[in-house]
KEZAGU-136720 format. One record per residue: x, y, z of N, C-alpha, C in turn. Coordinates in steps of 0.02 Angstrom, whole numbers, plus 32768, in hexadecimal, padded with zeros to 4 digits. Each point is the difference from the previous one (the first is absolute). Example, Ala and Ser with C-alpha at 12.3 -4.5 7.8 and 13.67 -1.06 7.14 Angstrom:
2
82947EE481867FD3803B8000802D803C8000/7FEE80357FDC802A803B80037FD980378025/
***
This chain:
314
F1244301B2A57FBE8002801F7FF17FBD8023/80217FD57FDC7FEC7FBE801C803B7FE78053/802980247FE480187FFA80547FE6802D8025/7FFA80447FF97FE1802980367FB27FDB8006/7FD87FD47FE77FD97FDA80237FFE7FD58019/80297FCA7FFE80127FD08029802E8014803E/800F802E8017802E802180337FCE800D8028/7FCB80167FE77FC5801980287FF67FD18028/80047FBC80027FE57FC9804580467FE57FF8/7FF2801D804680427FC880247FE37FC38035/7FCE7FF180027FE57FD580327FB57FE37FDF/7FFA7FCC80197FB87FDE7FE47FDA7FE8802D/7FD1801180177FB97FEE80327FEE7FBB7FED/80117FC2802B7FEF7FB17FF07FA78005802B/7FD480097FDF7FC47FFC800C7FDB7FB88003/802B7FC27FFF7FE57FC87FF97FB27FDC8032/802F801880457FC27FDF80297FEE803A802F/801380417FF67FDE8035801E7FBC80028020/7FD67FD17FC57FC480197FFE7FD97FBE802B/80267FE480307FF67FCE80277FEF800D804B/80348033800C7FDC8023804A801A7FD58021/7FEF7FF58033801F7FD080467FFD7FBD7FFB/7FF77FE27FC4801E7FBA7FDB804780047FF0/8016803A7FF88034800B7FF7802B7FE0803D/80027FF7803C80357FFA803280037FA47FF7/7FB17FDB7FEF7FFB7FCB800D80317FDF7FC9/800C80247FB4800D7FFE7FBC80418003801D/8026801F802280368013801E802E7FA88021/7FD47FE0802A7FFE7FDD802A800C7FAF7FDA/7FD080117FC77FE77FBB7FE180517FFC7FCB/8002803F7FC9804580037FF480397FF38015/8004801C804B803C7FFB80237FFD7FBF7FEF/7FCF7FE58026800C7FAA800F800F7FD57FC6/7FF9800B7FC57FF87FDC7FC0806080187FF5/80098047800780377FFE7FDD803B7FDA8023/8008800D8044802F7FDF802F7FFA7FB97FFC/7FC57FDB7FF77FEC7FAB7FDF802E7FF07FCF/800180437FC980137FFF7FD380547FFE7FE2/8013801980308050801B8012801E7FB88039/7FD47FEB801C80157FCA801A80077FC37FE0/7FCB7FDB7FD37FFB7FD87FD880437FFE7FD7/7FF5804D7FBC803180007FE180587FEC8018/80148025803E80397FFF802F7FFB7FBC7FE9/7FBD7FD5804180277FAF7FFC7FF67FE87FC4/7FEB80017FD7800F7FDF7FC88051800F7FF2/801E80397FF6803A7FF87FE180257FF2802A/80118006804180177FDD803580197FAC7FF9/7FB37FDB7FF37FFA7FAA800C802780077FC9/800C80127FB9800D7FF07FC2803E8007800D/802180448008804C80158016802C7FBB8021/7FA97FEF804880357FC08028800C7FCF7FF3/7FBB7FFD7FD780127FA77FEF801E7FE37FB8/802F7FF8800780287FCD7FAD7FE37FEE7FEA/7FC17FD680177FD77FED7FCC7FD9801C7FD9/7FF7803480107FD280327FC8803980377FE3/80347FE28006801D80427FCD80067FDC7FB4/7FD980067FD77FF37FEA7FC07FDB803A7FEE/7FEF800D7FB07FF8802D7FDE7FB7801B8017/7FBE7FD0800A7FCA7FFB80097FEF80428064/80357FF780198004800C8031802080437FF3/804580077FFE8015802C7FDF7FCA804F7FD8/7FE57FDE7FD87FDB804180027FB8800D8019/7FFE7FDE80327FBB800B8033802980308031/80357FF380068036801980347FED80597FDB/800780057FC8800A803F7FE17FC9801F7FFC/7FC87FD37FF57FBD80117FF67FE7801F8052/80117FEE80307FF38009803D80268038800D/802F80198003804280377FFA7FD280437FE5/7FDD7FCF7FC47FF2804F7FD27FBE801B801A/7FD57FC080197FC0800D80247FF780378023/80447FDC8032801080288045800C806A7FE8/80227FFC7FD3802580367FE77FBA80317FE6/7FC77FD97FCD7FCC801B7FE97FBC8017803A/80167FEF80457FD48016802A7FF980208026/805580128010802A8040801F7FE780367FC3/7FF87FF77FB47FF680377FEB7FBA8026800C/7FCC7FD280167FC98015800C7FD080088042/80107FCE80257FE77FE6803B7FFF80388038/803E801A800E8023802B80347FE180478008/800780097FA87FDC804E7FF27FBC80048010/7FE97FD97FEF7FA97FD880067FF87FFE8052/80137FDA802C7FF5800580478008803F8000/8035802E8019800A803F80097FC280227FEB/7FF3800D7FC67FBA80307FE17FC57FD88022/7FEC7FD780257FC47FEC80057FEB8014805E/805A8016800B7FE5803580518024802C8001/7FFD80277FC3800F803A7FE67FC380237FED/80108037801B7FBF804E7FE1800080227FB7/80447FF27FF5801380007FCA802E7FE47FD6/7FE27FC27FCF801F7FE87FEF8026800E7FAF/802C80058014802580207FC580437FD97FEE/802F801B7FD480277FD57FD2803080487FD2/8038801E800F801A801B7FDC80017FF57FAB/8007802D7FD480147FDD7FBB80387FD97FFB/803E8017801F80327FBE7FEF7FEC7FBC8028/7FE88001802B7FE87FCF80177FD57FDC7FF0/7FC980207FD37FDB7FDA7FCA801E7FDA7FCF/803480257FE6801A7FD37FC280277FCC8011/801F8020803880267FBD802A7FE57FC58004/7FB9801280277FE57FC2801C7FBF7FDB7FB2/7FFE80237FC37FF57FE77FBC802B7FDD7FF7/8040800C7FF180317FE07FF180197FC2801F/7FFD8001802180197FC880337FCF7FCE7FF7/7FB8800180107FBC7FD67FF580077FE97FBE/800D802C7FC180007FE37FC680387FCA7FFC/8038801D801980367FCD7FD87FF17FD8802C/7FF57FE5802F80017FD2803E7FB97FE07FEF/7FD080127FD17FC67FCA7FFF80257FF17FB6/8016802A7FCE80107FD77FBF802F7FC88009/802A80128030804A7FC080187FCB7FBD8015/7FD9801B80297FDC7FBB801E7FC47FDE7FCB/7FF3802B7FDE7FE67FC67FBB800E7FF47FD7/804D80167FF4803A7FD27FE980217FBD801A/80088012803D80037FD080317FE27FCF7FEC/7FBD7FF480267FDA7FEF7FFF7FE27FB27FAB/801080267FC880207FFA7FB880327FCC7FF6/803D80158033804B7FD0800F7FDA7FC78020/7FDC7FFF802880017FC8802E7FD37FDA7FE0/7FD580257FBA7FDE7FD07FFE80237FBF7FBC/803580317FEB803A7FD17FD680347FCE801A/7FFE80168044802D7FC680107FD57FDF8026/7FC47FF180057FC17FC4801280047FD87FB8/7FF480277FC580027FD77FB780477FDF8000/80528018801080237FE180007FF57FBC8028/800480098038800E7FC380517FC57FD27FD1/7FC680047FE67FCA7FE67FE280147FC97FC2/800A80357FE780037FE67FA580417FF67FF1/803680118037803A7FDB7FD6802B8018804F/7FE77FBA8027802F7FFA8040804B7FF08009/80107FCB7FD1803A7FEF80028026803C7FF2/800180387FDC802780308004800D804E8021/7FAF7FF380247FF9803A801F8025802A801A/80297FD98025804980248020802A80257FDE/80087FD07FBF802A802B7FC77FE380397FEF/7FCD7FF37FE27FD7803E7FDE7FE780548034/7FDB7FD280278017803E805780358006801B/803380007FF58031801680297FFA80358022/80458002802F7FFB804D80287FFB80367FE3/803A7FEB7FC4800880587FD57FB7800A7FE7/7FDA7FC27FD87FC7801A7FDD7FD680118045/7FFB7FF680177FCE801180458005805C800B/804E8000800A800C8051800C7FE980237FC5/80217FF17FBD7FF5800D7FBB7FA780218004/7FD17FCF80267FCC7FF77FE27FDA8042803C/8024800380427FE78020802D801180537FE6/80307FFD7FF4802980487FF17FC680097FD0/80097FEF7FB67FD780087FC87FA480198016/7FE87FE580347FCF7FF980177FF680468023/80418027801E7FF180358021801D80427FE4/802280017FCB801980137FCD7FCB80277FD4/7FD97FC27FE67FC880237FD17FB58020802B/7FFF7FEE802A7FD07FFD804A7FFB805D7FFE/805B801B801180038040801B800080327FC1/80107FD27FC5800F80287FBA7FC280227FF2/7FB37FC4801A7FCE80017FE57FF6803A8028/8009801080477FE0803B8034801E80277FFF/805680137FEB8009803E7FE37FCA801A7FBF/7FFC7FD57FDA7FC380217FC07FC5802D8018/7FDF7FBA80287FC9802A801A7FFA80328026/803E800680378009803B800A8017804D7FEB/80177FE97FCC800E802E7FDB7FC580237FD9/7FDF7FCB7FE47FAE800B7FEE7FCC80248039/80057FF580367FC68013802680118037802C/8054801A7FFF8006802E8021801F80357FDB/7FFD80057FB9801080287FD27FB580317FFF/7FC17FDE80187FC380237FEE800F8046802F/7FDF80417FE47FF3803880327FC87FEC803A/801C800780437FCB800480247FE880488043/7FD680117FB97FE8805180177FB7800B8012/7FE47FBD7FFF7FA480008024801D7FDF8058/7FCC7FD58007800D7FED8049802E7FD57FF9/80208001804480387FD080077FE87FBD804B/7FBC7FF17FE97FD87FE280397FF77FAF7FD1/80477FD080177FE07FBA7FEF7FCF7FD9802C/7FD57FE47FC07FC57FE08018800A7FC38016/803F7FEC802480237FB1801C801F7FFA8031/801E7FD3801080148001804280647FF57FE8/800180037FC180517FF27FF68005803D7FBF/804E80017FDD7FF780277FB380077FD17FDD/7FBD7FF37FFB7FF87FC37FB07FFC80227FC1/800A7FEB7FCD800880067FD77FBB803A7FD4/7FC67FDC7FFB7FD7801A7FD67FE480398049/80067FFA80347FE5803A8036802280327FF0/803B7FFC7FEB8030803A80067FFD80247FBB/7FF67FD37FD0800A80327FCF7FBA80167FE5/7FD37FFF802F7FA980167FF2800B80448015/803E801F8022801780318010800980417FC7/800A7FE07FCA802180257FE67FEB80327FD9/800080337FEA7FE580447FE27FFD7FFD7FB4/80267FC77FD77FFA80067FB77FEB7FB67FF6/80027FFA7FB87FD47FC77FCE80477FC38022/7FF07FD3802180147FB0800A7FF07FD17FEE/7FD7800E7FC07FF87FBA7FDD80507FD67FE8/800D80277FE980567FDC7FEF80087FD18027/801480168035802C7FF380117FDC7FC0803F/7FC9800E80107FE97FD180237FFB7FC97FD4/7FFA7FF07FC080027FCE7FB980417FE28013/803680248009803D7FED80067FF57FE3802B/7FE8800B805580187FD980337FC87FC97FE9/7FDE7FFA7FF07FC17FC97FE080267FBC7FED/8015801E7FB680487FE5800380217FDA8013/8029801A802C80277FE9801D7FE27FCB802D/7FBF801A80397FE97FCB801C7FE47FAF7FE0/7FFC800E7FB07FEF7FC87FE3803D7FD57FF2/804E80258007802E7FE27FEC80117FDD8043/7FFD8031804E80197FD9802A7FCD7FC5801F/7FD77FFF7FEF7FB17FD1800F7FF57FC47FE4/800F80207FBA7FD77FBB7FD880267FE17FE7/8058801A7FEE80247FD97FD0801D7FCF8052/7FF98008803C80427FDB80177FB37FBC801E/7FB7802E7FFB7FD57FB8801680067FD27FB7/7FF8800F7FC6800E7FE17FD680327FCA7FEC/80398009801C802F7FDE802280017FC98025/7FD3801480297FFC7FD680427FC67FDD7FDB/7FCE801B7FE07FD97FBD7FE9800F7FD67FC4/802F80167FDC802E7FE57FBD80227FBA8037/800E800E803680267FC3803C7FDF7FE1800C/7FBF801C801A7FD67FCA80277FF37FC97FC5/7FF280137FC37FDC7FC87FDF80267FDE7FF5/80557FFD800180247FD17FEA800D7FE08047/7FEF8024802780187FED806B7FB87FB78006/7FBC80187FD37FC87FD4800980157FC97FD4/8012800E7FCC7FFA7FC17FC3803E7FDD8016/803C8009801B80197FD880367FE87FD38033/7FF7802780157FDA7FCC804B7FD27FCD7FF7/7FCB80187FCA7FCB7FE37FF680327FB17FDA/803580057FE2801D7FC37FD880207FCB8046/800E8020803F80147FE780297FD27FC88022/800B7FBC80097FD27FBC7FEE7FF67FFE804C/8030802380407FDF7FF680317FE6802C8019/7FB0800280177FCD801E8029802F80348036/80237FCF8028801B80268047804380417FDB/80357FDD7FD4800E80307FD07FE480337FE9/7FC780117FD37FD5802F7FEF7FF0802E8032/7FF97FE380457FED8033803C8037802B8011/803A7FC57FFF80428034802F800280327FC7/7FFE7FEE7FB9801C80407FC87FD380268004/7FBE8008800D7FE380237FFA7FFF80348048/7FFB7FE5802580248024804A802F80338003/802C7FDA7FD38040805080167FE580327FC4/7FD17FF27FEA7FD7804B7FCE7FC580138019/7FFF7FF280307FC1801E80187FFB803E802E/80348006802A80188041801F801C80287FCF/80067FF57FCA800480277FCF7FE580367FDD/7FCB7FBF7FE37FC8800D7FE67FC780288040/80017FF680257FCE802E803D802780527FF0/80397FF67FFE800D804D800D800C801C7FBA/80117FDD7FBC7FF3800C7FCE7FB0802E7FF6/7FD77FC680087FAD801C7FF87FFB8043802B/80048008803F7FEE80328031802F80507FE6/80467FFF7FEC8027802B7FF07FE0800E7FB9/80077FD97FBF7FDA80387FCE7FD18006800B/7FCF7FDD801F7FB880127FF77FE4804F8016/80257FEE804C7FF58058800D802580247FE1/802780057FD8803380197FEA7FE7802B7FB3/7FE27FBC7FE57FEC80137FBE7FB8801B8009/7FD87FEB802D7FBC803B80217FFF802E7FFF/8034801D8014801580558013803480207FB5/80247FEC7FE4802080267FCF7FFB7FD67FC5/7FCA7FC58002800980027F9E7FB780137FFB/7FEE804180007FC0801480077FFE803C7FE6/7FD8801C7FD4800480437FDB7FE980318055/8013802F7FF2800B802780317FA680348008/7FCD7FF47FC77FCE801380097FC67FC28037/802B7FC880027FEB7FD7801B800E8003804E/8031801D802B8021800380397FBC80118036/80027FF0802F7FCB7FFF802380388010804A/7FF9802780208036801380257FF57FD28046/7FC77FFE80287FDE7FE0801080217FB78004/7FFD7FEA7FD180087FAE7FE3805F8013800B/800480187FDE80567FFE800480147FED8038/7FE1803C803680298013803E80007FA98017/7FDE7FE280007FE87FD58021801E7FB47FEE/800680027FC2803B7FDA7FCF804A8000801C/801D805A800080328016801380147FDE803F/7FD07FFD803A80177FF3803280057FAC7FE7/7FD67FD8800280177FBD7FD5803F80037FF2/8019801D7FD080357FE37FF48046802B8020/7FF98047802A8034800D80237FEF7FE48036/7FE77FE3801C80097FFE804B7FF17F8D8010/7FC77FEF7FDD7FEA7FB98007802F7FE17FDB/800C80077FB880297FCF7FD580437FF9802A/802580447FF9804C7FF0802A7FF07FC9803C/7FD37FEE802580067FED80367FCF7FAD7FED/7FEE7FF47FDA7FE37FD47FC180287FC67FF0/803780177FF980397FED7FD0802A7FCF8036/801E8017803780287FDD80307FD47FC3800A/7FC3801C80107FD57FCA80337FD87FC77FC9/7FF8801C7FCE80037FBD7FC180337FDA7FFB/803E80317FF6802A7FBD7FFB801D7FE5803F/7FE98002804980207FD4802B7FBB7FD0800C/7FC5801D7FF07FD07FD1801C7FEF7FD07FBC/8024800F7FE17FDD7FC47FB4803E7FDF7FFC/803D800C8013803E7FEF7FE6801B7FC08041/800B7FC47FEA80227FDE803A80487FF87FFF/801980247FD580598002801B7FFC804C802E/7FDB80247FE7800B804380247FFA7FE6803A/7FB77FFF801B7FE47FCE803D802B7FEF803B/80327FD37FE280187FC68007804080368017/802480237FDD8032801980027FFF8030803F/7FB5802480067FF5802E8045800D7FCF8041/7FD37FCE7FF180037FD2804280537FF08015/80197FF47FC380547FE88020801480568020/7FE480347FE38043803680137FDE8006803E/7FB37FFB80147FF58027802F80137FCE8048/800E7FBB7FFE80137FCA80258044801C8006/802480037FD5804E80057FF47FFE8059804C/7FDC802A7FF08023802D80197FC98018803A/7FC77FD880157FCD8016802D7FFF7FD9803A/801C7FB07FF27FFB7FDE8035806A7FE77FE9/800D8026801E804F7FEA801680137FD58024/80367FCC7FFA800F7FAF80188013800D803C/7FF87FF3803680268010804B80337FDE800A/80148024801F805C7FCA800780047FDD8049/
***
């Protein structure tokens, strides 16, 4: 019974900004422009890093990855999103729903894992420089990236398994502009308390244990610095954590807004609006923090874009 009801929808109605009317084309316009910003930024960032030797160190290294995965998490959403907003009907097959669940989940859990990594090897380069190199190495770098995307996709097979196991035999009309998580399974025809507990869960495991982390660092990254006797010292260390820390704060915050929240609390409204926050502004957040706060990045654009924009005449 439970498959002959879930067979019943093969397609899902993305109702997100329907109800916008001819804002819709401008919504169209403003997106475009944010996401292509967005795709450009990310590009040069991994580009300057790729070119220049001097930033191939660990710190760089996985901004390189962090930017990769950005790029990767906005193709899952962005594309479908333009399309439906000068579309009559905007719609989304079922495999294509879980597809594009799947992909968003593991690709935001990888990036606040990520995110987690980088903020351990700030506590390394910090609190114990002389060995940093040792302790980051390449292998641990890969070790730490793999591991990072590993448990990322483990976590979004679960939930998918969870949210598309439900029968969906009422409407098949999401109230969003993507298949998120708690939109999709408001779908469903039987008792989901379970199992939404589960993804609860889980969002507390991928949320709070890896910020926990990162603030278990900071205090030993502060009580460092602060021992450091010179003023101008204290600034530079505190500098290379600060493009950090910007995208640290901005990534859980919206993050943990939207899913560490009992689900009688969801305000759809508020979500949508969050959602776009963090699919569409943060990815594009992230590049432009760290080239405009960062002076090796900076520094590193100016040489590539000299090196290959203004060519030596012979």
């Amino acid at each position: 019974m439970k498959r002959q009801n879930q067979s019943m929808t093969t397609e899902f109605i993305l109702i997100g900004f329907s109800n916008l009317g001819n804002l819709q084309i401008l919504l169209f316009f403003i997106f475009l422009l944010v996401y292509l910003t967005t795709l450009t930024a990310n590009a040069t960032i991994m580009t300057v890093i790729h070119l220049d030797r001097a930033l191939h160190i660990p710190m760089y290294f996985f901004l390189f990855v962090l930017s990769c995965s950005e790029t990767c998490y906005t193709l899952v959403i962005v594309p479908k999103m333009l399309t439906n907003l000068l579309s009559t009907n905007p719609s989304i097959s079922f495999s294509g729903c879980a597809a594009q669940l799947y992909f968003f989940v593991g690709l935001a859990c990888t990036n606040c894992f990520l995110i987690a990594v980088m903020g351990y090897d700030r506590y390394v380069a910090i609190c114990n420089p002389l060995n940093y190199m040792l302790i980051v190495s390449r292998t641990t770098c890969m070790q730490l990236v793999l591991a990072s995307s590993f448990c990322g996709f483990l976590i979004s097979v679960v939930v998918n398994v969870l949210v598309f196991s439900v029968p969906f035999c009422a409407s098949n009309r999401i109230n969003h502009f993507f298949c998120d998580i708690s939109a999709v399974i408001r779908l469903g025809c039987t008792d989901t308390n379970l199992k939404e507990m589960v993804i609860f869960f889980l969002s507390i495991l991928v949320l709070l244990f890896p910020f926990v982390l990162i603030f278990i660092s900071y205090v030993f990254i502060v009580s460092t610095i602060l021992k450091i006797s010179s003023v101008e010292g204290q600034k530079k260390a505190f500098a290379t954590c600060a493009s950090h820390l910007t995208v640290v704060i901005v990534h859980y915050g919206c993050a943990s807004f939207v899913y560490l929240r009992p689900t009688s609390l969801y305000s759809l409204d508020k979500d949508r609006l969050v959602a776009v926050t963090y699919t569409v502004i943060t990815p594009l957040l992230n590049p432009l923090v760290y080239t405009l706060r960062n002076k090796e990045v900076k520094t590193a654009l100016r040489k590539v874009l000299n090196r290959y924009s203004f060519p030596k005449t012979v």
